[in-house]
TISE-779573 format. One record per atom (N, C-alpha, C): residue number from 1; residue in three letters; x, y negated, z negated. Coordinates in Angstrom, 3 decimals, decimal comma. Atoms other than C-alpha are relative to their C-alpha. Layout:
TISE-779573
PT seq type     east    north       up
PT NUM  ALA        X        Y        Z
...
This chain:
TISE-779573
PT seq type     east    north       up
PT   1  UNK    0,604    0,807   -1,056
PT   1  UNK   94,474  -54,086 -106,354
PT   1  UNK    0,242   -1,475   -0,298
PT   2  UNK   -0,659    1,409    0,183
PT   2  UNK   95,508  -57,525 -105,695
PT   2  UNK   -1,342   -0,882   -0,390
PT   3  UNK    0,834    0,944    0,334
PT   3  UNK   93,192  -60,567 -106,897
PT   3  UNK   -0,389   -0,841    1,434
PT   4  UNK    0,228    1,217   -1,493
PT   4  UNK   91,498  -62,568 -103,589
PT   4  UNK    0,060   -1,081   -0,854
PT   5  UNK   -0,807    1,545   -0,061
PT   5  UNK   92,980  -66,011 -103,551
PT   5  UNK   -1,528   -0,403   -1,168
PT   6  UNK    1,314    0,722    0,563
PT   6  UNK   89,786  -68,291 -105,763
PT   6  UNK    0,474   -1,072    0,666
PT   7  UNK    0,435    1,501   -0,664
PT   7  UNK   88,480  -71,688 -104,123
PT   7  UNK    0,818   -1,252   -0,760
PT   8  UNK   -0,680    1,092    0,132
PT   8  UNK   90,320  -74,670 -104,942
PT   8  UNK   -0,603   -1,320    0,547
PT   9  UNK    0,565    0,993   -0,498
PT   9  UNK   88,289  -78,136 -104,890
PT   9  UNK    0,783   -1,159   -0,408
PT  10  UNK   -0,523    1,131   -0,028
PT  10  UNK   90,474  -81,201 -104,866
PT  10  UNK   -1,481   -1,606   -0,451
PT  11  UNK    1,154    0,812    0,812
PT  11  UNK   87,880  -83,528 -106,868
PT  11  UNK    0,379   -1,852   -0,270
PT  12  UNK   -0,165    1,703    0,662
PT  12  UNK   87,808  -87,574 -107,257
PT  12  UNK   -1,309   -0,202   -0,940
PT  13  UNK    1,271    0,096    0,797
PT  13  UNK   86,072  -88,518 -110,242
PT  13  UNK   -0,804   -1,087   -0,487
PT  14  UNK    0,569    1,221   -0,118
PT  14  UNK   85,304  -92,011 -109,333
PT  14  UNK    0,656   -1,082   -0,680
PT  15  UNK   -1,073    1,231    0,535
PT  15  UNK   86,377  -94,770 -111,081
PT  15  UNK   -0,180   -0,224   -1,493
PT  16  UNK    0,495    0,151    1,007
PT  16  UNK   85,133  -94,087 -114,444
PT  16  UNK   -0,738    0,559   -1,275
PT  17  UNK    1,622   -0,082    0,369
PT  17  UNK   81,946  -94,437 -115,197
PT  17  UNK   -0,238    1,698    0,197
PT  18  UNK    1,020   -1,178   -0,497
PT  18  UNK   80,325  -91,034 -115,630
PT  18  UNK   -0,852    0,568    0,984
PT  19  UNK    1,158    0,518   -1,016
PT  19  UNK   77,274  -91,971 -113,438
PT  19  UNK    0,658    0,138    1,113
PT  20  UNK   -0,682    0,212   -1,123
PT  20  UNK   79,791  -92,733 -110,539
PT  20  UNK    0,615    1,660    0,713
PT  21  UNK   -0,755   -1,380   -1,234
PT  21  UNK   80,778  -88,609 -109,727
PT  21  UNK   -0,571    0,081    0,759
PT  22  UNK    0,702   -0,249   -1,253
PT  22  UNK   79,349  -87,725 -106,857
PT  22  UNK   -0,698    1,617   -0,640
PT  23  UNK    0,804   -1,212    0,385
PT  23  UNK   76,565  -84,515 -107,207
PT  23  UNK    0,626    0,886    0,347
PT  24  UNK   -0,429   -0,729   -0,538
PT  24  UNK   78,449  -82,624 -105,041
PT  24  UNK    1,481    0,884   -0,944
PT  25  UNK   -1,072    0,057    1,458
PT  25  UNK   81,705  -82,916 -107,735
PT  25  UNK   -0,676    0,354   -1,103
PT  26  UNK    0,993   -0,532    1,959
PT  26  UNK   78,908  -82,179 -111,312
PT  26  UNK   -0,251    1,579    0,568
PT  27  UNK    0,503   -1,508    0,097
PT  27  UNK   77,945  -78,994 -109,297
PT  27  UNK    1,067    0,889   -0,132
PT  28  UNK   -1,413   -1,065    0,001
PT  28  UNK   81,542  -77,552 -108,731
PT  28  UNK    0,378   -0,168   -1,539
PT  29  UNK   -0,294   -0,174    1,194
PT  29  UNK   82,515  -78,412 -112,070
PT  29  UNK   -0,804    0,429   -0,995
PT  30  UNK    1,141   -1,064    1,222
PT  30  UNK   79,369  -76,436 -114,089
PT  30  UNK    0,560    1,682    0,742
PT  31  UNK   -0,877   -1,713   -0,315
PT  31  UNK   81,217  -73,092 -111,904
PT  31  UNK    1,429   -0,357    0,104
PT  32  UNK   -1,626   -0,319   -0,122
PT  32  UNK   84,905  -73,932 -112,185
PT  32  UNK    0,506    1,195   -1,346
PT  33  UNK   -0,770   -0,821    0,808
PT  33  UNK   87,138  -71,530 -114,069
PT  33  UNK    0,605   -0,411   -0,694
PT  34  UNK   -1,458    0,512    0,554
PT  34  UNK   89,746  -73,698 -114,615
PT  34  UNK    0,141   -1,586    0,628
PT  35  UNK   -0,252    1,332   -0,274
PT  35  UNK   89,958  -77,452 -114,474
PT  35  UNK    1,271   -1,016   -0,773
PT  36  UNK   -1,641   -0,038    0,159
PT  36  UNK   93,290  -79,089 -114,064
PT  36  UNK   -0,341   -1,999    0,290
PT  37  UNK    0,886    1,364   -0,169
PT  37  UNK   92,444  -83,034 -115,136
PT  37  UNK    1,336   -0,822   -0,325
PT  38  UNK   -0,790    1,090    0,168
PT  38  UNK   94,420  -86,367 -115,215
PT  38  UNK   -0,556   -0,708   -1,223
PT  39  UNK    0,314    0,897    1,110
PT  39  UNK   94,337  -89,212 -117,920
PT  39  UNK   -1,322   -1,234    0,495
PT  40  UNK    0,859    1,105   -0,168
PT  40  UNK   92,246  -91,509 -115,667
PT  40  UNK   -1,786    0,356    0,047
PT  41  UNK    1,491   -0,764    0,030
PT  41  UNK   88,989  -89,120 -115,551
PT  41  UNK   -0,736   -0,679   -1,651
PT  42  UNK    0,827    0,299    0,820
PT  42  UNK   86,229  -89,996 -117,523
PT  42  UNK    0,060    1,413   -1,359
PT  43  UNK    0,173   -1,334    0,873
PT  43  UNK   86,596  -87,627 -120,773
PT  43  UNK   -1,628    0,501    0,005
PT  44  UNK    1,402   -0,575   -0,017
PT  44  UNK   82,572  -86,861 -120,927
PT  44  UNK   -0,406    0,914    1,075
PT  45  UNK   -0,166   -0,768   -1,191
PT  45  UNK   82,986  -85,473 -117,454
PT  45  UNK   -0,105    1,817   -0,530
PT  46  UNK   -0,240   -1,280    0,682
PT  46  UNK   84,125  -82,304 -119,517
PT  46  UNK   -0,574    0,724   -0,015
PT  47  UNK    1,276   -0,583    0,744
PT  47  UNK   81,301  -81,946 -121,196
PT  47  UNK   -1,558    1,177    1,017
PT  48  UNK    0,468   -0,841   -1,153
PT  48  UNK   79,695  -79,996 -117,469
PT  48  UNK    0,159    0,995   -0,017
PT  49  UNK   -0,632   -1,482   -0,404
PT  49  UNK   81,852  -77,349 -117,571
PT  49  UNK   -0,438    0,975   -0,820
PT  50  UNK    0,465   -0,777    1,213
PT  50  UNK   80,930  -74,131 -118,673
PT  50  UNK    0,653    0,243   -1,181
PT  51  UNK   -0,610   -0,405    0,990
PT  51  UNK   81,772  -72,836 -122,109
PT  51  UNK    1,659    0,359    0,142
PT  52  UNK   -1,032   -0,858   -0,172
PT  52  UNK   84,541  -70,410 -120,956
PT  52  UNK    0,924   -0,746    0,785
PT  53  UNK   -0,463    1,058   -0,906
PT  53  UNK   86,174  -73,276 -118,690
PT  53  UNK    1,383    0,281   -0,328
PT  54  UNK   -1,469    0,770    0,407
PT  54  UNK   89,697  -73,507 -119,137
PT  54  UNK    0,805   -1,346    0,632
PT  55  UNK   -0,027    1,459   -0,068
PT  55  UNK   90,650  -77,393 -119,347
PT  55  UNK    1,607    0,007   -0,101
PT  56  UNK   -1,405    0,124    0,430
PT  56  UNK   94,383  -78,363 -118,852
PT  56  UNK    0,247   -1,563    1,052
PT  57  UNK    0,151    1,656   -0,383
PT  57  UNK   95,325  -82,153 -118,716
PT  57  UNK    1,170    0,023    0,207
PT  58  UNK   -1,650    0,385   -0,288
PT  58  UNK   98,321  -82,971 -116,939
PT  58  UNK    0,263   -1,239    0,526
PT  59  UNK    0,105    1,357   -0,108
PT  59  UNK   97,696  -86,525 -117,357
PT  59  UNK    1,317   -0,717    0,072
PT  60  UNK   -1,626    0,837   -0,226
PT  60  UNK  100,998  -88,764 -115,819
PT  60  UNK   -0,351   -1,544   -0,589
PT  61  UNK    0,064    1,943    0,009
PT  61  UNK  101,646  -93,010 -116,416
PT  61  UNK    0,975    0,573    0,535
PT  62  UNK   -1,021    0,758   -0,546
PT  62  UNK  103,837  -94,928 -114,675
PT  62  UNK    1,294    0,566   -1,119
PT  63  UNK   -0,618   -0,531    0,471
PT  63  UNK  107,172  -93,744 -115,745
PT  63  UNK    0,322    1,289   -1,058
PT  64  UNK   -0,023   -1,548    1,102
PT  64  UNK  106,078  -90,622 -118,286
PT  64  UNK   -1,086    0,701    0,716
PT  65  UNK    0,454   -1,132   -0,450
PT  65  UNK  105,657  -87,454 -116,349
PT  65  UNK    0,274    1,034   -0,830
PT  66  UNK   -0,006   -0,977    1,135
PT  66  UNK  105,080  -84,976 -119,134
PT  66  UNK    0,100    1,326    0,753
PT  67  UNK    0,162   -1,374   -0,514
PT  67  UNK  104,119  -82,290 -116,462
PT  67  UNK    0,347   -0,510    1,549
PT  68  UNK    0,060    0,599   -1,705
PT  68  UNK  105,676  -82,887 -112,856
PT  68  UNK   -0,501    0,364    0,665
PT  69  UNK    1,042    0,362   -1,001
PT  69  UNK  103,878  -83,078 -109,775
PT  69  UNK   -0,189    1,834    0,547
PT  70  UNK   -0,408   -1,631   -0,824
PT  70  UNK  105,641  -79,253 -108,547
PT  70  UNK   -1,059    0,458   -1,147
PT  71  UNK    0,685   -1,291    0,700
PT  71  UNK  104,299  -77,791 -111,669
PT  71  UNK   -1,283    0,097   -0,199
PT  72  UNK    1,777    0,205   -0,307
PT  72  UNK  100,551  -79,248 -111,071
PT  72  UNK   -0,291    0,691    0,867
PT  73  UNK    0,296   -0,419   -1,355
PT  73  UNK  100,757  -77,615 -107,626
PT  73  UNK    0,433    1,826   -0,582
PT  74  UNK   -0,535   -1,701    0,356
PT  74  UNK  102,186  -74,335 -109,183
PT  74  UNK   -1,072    0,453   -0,580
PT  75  UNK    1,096   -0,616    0,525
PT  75  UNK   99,475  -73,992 -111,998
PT  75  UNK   -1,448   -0,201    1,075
PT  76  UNK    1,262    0,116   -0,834
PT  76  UNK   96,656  -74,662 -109,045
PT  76  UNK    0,012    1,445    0,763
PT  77  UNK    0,110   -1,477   -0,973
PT  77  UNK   98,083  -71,702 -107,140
PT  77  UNK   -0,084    1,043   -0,610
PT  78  UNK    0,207   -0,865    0,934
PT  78  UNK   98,514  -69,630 -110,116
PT  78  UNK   -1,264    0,845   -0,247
PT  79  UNK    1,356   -0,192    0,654
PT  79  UNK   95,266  -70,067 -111,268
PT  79  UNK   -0,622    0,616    1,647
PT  80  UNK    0,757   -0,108   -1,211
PT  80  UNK   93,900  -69,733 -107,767
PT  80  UNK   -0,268    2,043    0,373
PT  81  UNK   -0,330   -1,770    0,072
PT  81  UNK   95,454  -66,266 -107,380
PT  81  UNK    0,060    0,931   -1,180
PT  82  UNK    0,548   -0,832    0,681
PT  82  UNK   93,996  -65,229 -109,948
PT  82  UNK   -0,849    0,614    0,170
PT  83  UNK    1,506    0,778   -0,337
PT  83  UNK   90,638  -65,584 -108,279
PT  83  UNK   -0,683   -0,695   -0,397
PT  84  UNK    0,589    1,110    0,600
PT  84  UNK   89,675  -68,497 -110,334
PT  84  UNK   -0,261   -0,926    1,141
PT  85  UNK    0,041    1,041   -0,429
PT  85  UNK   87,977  -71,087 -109,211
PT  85  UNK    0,262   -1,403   -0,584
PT  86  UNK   -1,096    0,721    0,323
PT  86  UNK   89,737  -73,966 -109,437
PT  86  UNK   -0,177   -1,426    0,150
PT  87  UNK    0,418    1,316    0,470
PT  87  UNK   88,930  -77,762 -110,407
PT  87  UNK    1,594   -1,069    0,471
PT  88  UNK   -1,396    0,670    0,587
PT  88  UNK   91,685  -80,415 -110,072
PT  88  UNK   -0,693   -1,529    0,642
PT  89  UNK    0,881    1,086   -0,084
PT  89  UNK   89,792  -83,390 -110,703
PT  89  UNK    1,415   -1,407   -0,552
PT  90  UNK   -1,177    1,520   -0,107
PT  90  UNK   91,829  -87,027 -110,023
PT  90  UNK   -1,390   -1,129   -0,258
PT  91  UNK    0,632    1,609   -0,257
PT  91  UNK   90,483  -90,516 -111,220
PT  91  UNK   -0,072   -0,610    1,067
PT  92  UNK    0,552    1,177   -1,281
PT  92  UNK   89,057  -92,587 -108,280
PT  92  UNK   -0,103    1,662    0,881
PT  93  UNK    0,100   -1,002   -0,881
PT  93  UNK   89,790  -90,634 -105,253
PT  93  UNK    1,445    1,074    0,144
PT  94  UNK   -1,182   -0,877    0,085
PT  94  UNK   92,271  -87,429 -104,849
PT  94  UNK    0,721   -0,749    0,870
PT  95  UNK   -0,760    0,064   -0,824
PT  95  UNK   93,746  -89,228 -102,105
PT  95  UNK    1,338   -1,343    0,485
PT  96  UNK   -0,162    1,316    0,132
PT  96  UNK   94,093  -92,864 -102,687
PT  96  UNK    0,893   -0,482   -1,749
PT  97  UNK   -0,935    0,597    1,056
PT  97  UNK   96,869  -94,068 -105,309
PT  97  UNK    0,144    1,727   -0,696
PT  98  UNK   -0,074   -1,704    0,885
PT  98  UNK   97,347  -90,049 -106,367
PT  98  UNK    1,042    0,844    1,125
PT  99  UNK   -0,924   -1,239   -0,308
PT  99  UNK   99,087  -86,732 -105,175
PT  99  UNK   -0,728    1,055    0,948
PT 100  UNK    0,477   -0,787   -0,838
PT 100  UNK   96,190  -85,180 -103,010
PT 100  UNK    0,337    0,501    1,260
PT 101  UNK   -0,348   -0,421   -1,285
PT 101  UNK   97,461  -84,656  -99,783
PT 101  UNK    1,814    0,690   -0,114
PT 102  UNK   -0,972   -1,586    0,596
PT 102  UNK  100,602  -82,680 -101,643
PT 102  UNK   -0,351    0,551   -0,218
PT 103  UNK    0,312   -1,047    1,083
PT 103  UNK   98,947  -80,647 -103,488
PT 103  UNK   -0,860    0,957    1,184
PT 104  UNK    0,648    0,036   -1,044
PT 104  UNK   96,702  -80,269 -100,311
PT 104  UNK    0,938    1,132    0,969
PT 105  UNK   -1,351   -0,749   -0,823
PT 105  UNK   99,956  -79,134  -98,082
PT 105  UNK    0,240    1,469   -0,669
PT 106  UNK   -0,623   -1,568    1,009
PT 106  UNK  101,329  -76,770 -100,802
PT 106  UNK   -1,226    1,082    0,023
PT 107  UNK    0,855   -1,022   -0,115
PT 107  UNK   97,811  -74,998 -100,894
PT 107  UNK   -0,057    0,769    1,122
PT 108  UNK    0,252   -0,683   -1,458
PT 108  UNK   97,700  -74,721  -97,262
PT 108  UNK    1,219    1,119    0,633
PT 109  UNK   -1,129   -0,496   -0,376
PT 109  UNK  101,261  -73,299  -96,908
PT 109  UNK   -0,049    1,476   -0,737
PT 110  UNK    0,281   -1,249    0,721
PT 110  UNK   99,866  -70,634  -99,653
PT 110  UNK   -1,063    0,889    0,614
PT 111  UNK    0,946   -0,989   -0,830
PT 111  UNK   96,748  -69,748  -97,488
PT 111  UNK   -1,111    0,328   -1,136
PT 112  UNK    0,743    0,378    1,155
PT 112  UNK   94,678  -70,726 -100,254
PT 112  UNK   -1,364   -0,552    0,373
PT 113  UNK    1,972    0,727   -0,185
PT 113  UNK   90,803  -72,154  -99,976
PT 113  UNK    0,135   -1,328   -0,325
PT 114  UNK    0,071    0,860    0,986
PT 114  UNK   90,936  -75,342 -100,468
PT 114  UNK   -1,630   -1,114    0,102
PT 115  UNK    1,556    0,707   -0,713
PT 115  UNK   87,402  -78,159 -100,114
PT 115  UNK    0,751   -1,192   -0,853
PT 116  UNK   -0,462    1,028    0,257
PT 116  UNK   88,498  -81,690 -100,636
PT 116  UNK   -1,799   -0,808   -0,117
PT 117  UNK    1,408    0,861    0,347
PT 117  UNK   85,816  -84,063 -102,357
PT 117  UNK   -0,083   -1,287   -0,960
PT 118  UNK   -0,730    1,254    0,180
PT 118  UNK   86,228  -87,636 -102,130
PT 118  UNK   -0,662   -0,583   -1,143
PT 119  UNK    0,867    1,171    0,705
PT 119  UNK   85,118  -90,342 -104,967
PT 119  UNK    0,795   -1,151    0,387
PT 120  UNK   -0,793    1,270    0,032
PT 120  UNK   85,679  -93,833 -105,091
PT 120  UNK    0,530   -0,209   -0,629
PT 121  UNK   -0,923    0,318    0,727
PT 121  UNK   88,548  -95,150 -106,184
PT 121  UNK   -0,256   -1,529   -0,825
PT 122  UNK    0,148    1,340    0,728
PT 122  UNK   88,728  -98,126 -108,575
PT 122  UNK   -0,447   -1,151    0,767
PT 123  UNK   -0,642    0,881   -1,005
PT 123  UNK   90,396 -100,408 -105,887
PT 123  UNK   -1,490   -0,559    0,968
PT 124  UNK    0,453    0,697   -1,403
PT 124  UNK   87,142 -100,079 -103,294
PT 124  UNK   -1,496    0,428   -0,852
PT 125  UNK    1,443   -0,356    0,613
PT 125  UNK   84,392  -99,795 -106,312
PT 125  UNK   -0,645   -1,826   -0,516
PT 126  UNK    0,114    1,216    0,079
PT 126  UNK   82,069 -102,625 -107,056
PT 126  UNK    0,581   -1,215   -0,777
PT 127  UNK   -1,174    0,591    0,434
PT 127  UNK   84,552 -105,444 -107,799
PT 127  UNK   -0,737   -0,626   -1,243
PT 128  UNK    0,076    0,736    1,830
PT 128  UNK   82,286 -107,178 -110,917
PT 128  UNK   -0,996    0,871   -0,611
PT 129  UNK    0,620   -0,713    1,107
PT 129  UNK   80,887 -105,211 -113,748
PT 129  UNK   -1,383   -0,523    0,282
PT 130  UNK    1,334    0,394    0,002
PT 130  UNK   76,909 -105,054 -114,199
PT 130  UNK    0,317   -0,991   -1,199
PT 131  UNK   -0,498    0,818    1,032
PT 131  UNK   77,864 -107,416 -117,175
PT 131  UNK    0,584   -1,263    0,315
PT 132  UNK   -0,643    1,514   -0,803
PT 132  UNK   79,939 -110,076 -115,165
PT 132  UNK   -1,317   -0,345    1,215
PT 133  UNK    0,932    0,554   -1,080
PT 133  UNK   76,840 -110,039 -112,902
PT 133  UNK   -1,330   -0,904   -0,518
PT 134  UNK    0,786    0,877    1,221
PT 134  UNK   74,462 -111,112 -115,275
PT 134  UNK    0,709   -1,391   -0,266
PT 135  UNK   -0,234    1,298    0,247
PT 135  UNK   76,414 -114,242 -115,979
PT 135  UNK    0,198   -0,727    1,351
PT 136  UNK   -0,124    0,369   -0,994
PT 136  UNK   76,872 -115,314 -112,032
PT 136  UNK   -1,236   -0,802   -0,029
C-alpha cells in the first residue's frame, strides 16, 4: 500500500530573533517529521521540534550552493511521500529574497499538500534594534 502524500508547510522564520516566529510556525514545528532548514534561521528554533525530528540544513550563500535548489525541492517531495510531515523553514519570509514560490510550483505539480506561512523578512522588520532605540 502506497504512503498518502504528508503536509508540507513552507515556513518563514522571521528575521532572527527567536521571539519574532509567528505561533502559528512554533506549533507546526513541535509536529513536523522532518525539517528542511537554511543558514539564516535562528539555530534555537530547533530546539521545538520533537525528539525524533529529522533536521537537514541545506543552508546556501551567495555563490556556495552546497545543495541546489532542484535537490531542496526533491528531498521535500521525498520526504512528503513518505507521509511525513514536512517543515521547510526559510529566514525572514519563504517568499521574499528566497526560493518559495519554486518550491511552491514543484509541490503543486506533485499534488502534494502544501500551507504557506509567512514571517517577516529582515528588509520590512523594525529598522533599529531595541538597543539603537535606547540611545535616540
Amino acid at each position: 500500500m502506497k504512503n498518502k502524500p504528508g503536509n508540507i508547510f513552507l515556513i518563514g522564520a522571521g528575521p532572527g530573533d527567536k521571539g519574532l516566529i509567528t505561533l502559528n510556525a512554533l506549533d507546526k514545528l513541535k509536529i513536523a517529521d522532518v525539517v528542511v532548514y537554511d543558514r539564516l534561521i535562528n539555530d534555537e528554533l530547533l530546539a521545538f521540534c520533537k525528539d525524533d525530528c529529522e533536521k537537514i540544513f541545506v543552508g546556501k550563500e551567495s555563490g556556495y550552493h552546497p545543495i541546489e535548489q532542484e535537490k531542496i525541492t526533491e528531498i521535500l517531495i521525498k520526504k512528503s511521500k513518505q507521509g511525513k510531515t514536512v517543515i521547510r523553514l526559510k529566514g525572514g519570509n519563504p517568499f521574499i529574497f528566497g526560493r518559495g514560490s519554486e518550491e511552491a510550483l514543484e509541490l503543486k505539480k506533485e499534488g502534494i499538500n502544501f500551507e504557506i506561512i509567512p514571517g517577516i523578512t529582515s528588509g520590512l522588520a523594525a529598522p533599529v534594534s531595541e538597543r539603537d532605540a535606547d540611545n535616540l
